[in-house]
C-alpha positions as CSV (number, residue, x, y, z in Angstrom):
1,X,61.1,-29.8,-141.4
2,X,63.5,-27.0,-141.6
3,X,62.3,-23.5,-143.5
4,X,63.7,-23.7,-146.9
5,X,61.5,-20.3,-147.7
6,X,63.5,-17.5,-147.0
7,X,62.9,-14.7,-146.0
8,X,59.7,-15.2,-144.4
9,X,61.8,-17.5,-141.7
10,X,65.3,-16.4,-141.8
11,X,66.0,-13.5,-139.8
12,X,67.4,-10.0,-141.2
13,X,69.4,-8.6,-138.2
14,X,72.2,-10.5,-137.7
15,X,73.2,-12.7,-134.3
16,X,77.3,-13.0,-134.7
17,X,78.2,-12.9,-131.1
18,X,75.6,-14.2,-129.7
19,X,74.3,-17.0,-127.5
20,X,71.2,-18.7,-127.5
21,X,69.4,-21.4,-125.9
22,X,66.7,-23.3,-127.4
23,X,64.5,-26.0,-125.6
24,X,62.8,-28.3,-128.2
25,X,65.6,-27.4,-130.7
26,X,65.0,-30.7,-132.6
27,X,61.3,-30.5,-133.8
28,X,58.4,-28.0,-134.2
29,X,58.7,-24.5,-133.1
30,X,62.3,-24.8,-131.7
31,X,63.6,-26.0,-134.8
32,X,62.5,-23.0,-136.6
33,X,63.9,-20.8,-134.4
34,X,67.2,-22.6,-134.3
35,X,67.3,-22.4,-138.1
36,X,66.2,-18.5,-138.2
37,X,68.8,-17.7,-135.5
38,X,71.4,-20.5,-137.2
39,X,71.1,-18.7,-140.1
40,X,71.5,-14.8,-138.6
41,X,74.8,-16.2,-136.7
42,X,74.0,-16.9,-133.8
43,X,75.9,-19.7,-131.7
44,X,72.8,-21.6,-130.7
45,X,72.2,-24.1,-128.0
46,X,70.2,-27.0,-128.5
47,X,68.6,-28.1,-125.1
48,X,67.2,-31.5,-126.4
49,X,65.7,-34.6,-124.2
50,X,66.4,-37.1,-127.2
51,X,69.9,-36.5,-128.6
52,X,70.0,-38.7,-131.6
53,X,66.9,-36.5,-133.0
54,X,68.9,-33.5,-131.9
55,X,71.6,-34.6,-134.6
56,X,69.5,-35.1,-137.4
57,X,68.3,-32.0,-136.6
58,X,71.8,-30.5,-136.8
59,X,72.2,-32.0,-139.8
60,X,68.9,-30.8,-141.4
61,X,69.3,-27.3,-140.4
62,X,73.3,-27.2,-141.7
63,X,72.3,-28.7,-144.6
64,X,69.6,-26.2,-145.6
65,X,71.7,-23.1,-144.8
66,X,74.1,-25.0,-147.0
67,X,71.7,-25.4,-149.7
68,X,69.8,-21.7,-149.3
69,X,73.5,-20.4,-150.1
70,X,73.4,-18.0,-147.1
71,X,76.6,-17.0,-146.0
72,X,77.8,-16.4,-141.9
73,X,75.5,-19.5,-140.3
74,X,76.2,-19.8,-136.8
75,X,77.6,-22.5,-134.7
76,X,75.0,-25.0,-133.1
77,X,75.6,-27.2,-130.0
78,X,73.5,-30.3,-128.4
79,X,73.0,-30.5,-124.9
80,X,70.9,-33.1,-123.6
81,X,67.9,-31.7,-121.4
82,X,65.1,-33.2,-119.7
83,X,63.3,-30.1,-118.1
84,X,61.2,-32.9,-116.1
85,X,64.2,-34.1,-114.0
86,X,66.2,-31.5,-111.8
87,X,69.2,-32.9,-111.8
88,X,68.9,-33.0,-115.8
89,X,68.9,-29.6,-115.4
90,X,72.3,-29.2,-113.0
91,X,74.1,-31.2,-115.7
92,X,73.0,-28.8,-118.8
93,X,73.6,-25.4,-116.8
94,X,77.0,-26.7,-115.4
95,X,77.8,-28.3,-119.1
96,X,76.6,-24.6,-120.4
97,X,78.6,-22.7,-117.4
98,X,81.7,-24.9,-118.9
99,X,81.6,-23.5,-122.8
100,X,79.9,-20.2,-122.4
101,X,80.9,-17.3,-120.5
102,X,77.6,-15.5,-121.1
103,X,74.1,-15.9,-122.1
């Protein structure tokens, strides 16, 4: 489910400029928070085990800052991460290290 109720889980300052990671960014928790910080600007990236849930995340989140009418969403991004398995992790910070200059 993505918050459709502004603006009790969009955010008010805005995040143009900035970088984000979020683990879990397809379900629960982390995809509320990639919405609220999709919505403030925010180039957000979405550190997900399962990737084809990550893009019907991405979907559900563009779709309802589409539909909310907000102007300015951010820019989200899928990595795949499995925080269980180490060399998971090697891959998503050198995949990171290879689009983003800063955190």
């Amino acid at each position: 489910m993505v918050c459709t109720q502004p603006p009790h889980c969009w955010m008010s300052a805005r995040m143009d400029g900035k970088v984000v990671i979020v683990t879990g960014a397809n379900s629960g928790m982390g995809k509320q928070t990639t919405s609220a910080l999709y919505g403030a600007g925010a180039t957000v990236v979405m550190a997900c085990r399962r990737l084809d849930r990550a893009q019907k995340a991405v979907e559900d989140i563009q779709t309802a800052c589409l539909n909310l009418g907000l102007s300015g969403c951010g820019t989200l991004q899928v990595l795949p991460l499995d925080l269980s398995d180490m060399g998971s992790v090697r891959s998503f910070v050198d995949a990171f290290l290879g689009s983003f200059s800063s955190l």
